[in-house]
C-alpha positions as CSV (number, residue, x, y, z in Angstrom):
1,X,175.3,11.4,291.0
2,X,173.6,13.4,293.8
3,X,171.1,14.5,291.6
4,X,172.8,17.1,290.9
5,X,172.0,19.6,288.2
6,X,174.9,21.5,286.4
7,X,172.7,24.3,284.4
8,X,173.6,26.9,282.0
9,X,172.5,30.3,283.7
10,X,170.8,32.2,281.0
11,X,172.2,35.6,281.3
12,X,172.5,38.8,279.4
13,X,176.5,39.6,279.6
14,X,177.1,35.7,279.9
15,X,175.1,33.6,277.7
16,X,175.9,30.1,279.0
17,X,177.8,27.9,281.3
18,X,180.8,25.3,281.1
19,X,184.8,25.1,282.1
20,X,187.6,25.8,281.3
21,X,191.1,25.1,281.5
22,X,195.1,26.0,281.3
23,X,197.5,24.4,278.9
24,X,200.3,26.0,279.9
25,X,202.2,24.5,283.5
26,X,200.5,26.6,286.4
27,X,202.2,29.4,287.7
28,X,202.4,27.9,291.2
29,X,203.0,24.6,292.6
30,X,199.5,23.1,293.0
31,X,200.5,21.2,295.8
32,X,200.4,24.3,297.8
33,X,198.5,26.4,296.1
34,X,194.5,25.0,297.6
35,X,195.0,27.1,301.6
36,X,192.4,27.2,303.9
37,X,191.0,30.7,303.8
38,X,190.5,32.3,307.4
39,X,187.1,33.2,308.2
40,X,185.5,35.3,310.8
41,X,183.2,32.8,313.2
42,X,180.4,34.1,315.1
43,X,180.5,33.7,318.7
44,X,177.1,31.9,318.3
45,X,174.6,30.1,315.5
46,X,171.3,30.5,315.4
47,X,169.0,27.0,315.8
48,X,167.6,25.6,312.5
49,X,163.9,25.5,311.7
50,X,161.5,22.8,312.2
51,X,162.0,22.9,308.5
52,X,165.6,22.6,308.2
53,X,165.5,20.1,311.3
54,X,162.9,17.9,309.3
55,X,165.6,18.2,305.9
56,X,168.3,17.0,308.2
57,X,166.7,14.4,309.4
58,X,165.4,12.6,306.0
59,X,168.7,13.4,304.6
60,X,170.0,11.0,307.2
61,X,167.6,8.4,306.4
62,X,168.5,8.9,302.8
63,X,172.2,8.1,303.6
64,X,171.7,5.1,305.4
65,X,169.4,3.5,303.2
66,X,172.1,4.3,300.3
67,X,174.8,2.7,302.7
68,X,172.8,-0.4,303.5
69,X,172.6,-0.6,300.2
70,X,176.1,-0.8,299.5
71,X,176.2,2.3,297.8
72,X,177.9,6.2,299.0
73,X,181.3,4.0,298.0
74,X,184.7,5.8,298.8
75,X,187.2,3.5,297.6
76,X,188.0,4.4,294.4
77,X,187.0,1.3,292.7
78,X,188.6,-1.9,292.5
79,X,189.1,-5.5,290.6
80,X,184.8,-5.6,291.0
81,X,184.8,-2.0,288.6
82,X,187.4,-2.9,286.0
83,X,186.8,-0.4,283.0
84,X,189.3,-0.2,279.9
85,X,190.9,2.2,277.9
86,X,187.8,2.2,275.1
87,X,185.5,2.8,278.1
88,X,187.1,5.7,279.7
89,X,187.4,7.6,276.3
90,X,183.6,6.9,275.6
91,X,182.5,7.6,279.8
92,X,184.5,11.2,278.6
93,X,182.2,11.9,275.4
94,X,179.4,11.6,277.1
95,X,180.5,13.3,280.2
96,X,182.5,16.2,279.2
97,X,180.9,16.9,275.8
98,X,176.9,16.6,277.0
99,X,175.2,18.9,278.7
100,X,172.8,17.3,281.2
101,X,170.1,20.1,281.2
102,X,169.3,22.2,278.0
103,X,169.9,26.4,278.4
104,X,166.4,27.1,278.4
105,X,164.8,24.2,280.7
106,X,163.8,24.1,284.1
107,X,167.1,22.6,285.4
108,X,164.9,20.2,286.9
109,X,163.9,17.8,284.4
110,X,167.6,15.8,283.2
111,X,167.9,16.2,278.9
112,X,170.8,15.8,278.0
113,X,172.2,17.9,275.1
114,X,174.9,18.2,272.3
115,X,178.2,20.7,273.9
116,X,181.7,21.6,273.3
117,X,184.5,20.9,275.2
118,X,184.6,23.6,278.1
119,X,187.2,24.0,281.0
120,X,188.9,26.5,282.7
121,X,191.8,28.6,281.2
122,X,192.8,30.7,283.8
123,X,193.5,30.2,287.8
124,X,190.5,29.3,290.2
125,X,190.4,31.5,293.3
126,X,187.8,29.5,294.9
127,X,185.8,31.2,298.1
128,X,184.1,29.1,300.5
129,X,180.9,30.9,302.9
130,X,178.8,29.1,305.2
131,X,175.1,30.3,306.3
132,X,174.5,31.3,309.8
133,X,173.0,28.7,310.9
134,X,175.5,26.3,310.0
135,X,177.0,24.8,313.5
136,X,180.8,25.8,313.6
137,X,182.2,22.4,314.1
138,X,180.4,21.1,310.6
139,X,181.9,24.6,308.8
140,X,185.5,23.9,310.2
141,X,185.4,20.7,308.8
142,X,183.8,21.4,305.5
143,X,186.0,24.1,304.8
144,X,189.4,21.6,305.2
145,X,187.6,19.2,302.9
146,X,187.4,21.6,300.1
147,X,190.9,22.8,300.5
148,X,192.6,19.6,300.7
149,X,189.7,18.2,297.5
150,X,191.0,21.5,295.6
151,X,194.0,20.9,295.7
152,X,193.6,17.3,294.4
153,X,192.2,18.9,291.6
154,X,194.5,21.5,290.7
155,X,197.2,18.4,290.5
156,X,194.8,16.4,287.9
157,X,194.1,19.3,286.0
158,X,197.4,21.7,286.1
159,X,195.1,24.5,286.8
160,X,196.2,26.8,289.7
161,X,193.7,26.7,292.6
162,X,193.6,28.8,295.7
163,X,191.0,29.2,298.8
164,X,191.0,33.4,298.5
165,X,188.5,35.8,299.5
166,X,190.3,38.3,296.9
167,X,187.9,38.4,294.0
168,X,186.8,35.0,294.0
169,X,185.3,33.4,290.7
170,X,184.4,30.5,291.9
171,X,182.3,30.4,294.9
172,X,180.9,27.4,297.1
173,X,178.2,28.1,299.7
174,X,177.2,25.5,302.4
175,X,173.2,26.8,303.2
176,X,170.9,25.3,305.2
177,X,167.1,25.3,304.4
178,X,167.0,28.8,306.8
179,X,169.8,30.7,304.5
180,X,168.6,30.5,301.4
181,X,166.4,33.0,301.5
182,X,169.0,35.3,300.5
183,X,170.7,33.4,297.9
184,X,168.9,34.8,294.6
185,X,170.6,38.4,295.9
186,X,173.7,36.7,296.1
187,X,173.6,35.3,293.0
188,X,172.5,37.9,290.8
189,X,175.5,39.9,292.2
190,X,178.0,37.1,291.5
191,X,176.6,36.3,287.7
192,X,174.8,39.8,286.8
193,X,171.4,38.7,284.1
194,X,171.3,35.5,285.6
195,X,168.0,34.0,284.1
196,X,165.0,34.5,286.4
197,X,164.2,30.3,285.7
198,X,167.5,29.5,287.4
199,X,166.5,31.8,290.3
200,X,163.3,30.5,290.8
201,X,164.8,26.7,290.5
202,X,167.3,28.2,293.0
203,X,164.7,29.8,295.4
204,X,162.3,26.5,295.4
205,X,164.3,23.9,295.3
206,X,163.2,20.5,295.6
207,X,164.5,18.2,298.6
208,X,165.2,15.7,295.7
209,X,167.8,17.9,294.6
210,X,171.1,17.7,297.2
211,X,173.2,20.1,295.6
212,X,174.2,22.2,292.4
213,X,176.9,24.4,289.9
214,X,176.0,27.1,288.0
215,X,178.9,28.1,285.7
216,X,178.8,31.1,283.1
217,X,181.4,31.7,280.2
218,X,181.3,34.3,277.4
219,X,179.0,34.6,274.2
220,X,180.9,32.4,271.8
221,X,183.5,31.2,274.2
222,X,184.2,28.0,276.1
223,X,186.4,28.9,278.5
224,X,184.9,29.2,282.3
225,X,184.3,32.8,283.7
226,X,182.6,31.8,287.0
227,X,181.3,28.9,288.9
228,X,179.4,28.9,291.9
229,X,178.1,25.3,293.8
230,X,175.4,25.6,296.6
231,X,175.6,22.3,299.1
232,X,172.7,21.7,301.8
233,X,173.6,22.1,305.4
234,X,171.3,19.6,306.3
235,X,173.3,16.7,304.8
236,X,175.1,14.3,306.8
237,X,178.9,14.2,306.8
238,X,179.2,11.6,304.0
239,X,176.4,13.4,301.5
240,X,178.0,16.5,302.0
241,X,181.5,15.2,300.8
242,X,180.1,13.3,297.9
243,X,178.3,17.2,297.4
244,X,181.5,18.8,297.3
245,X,183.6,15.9,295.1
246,X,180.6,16.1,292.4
247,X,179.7,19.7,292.1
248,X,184.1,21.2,292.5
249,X,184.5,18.4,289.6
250,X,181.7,19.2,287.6
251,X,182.5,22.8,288.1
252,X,186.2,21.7,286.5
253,X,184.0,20.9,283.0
254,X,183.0,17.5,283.6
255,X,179.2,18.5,283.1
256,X,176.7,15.3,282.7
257,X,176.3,12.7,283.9
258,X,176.5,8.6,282.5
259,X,174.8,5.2,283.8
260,X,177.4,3.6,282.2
261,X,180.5,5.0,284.3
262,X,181.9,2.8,286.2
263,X,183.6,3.1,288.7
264,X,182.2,7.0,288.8
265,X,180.5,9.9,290.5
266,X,179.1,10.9,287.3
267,X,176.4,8.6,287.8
268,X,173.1,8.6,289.3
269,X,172.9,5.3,290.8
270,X,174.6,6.5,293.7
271,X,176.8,3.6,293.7
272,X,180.2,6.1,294.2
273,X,180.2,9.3,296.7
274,X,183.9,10.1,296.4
275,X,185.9,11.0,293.1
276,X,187.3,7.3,291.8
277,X,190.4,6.3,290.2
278,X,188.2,6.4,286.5
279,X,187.1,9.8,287.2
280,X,190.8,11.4,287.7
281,X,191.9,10.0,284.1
282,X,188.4,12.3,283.2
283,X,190.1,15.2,284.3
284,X,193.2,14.3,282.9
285,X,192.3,14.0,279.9
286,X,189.9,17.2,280.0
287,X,192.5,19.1,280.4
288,X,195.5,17.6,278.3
289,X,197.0,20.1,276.1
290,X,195.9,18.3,272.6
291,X,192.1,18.9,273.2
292,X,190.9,22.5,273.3
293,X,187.9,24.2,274.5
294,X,185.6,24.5,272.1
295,X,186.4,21.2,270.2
296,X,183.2,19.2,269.4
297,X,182.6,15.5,270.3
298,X,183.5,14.6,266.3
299,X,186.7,16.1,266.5
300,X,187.6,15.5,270.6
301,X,186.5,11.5,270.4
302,X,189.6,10.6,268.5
303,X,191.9,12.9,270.6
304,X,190.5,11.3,274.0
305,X,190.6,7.7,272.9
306,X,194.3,8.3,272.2
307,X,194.9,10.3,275.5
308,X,192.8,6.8,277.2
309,X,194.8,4.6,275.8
310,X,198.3,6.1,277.4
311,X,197.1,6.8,281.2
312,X,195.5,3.5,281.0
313,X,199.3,2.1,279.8
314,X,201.2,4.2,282.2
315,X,198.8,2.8,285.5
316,X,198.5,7.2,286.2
317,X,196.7,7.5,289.1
């Protein structure tokens, strides 16, 4: 959903991207454990571009057309989006265990590929940085929405999260179209050898493409090292929020995307802008204890269906 693209940086240290998660009961309640991090405002931002202005603008006619549309939904899902237990383990397969972009494409150009399950073993210290010209009002509420979202996750996943400037690794920049000229630095800083074809994707990027994740691990391992999620400025409230429910989850493991998840944000139709009652069981089951990272679809399927059939039993929510 979003169009999106969750790509693989090809780097020299870190040669590829996915995530990770805990087993173990976090350290912390994560109930509290998501804070707002406190962050220096300027006393003035600069005005966007006739550029960025433009962006803003057909991003706001790309909202309402969704929303007369019936799409951008935020409900959840309900008695019209009734999935069962069989679905929700085969929406996971194809969503946790696919890549959508090959290592070595374009990130532009959706193909989805063969992965292992990836997730996040170790606590998310999650930074959030706004560009200059991003009005103060908008980064005031932005940065509340990924606190409180965060913390939604860290209770689905059991995986500690905290908003922390303290040697983030997983970072989430609001940019509008006048900010990213700096970006590739920042990047190359945050995930040292990143491939110059990300960059490039990164520095040229398409107005199709509303936001991102980049996330690195180790050679040979599939446990996340980094993440970092870049969301327009120029989006309207709503796109913005679905931005930040579909790049934080994908960013969680949860790499590709499905047409036939229902109701989901994993999808491209649109139909869904806000993380949906099918989509927490994902993550719950991502990061159950019986599956590992590293597992294959052959050996995670029957793991998952099993896992489906007991939240869809219990009613979790």
């Amino acid at each position: 959903m979003m169009r999106n693209f969750w790509v693989c940086a090809a780097i020299i240290a870190l040669a590829g991207c996915t995530v990770a998660t805990q087993s173990t009961p976090p350290a912390t309640d994560p109930q509290v454990a998501a804070q707002q991090s406190t962050v220096d405002l300027p006393a003035t931002v600069p005005p966007p571009s006739a550029k960025s202005r433009e962006l803003a603008l057909y991003y706001q006619r790309v909202q309402n057309d969704l929303l007369t549309q019936g799409l951008l939904r935020g409900d959840g899902g309900g008695p019209d989006t009734p999935f069962t237990d069989t679905m929700l383990a085969r929406n996971f397969v194809r969503i946790a265990l696919f890549n959508e972009y090959r290592d070595d494409s374009d990130f532009l150009t959706p193909r989805a590929t063969v992965s292992t399950l990836r997730r996040w073993d170790q606590p998310i210290r999650m930074t959030v940085k706004f560009g200059d010209t991003v009005p103060l009002a908008q980064r005031d509420r932005d940065a509340a929405s990924v606190g409180s979202y965060a913390a939604r996750l860290s209770r689905l996943s059991g995986v500690p999260i905290s908003i922390t400037d303290d040697d983030p690794n997983f970072h989430v920049y609001f940019l509008g179209e006048d900010d990213r000229a700096g970006f590739s630095d920042k990047l190359r800083k945050i995930i040292p050898g990143i491939s110059g074809a990300t960059l490039r994707t990164v520095a040229n990027l398409p107005r199709e493409q509303f936001c991102f994740v980049i996330g690195t691990f180790e050679p040979g391992q599939s446990t996340y090292r980094h993440a970092v999620a870049l969301i327009r400025a120029e989006h309207p409230n709503l796109m913005r929020s679905a931005c930040i429910h579909e790049e934080l989850a994908q960013g969680m493991g949860l790499a590709n995307d499905s047409p036939s998840a229902r109701p989901s944000i994993f999808n491209d139709n649109e139909e869904f802008a806000l993380l949906t009652r099918h989509d927490e069981f994902l993550i719950r089951i991502l990061y159950d204890p019986r599956l590992q990272p590293g597992m294959s679809p052959a050996t995670a399927a029957p793991i998952a269906r099993q896992i489906a059939r007991e939240l869809m039993a219990q009613g979790a929510s």
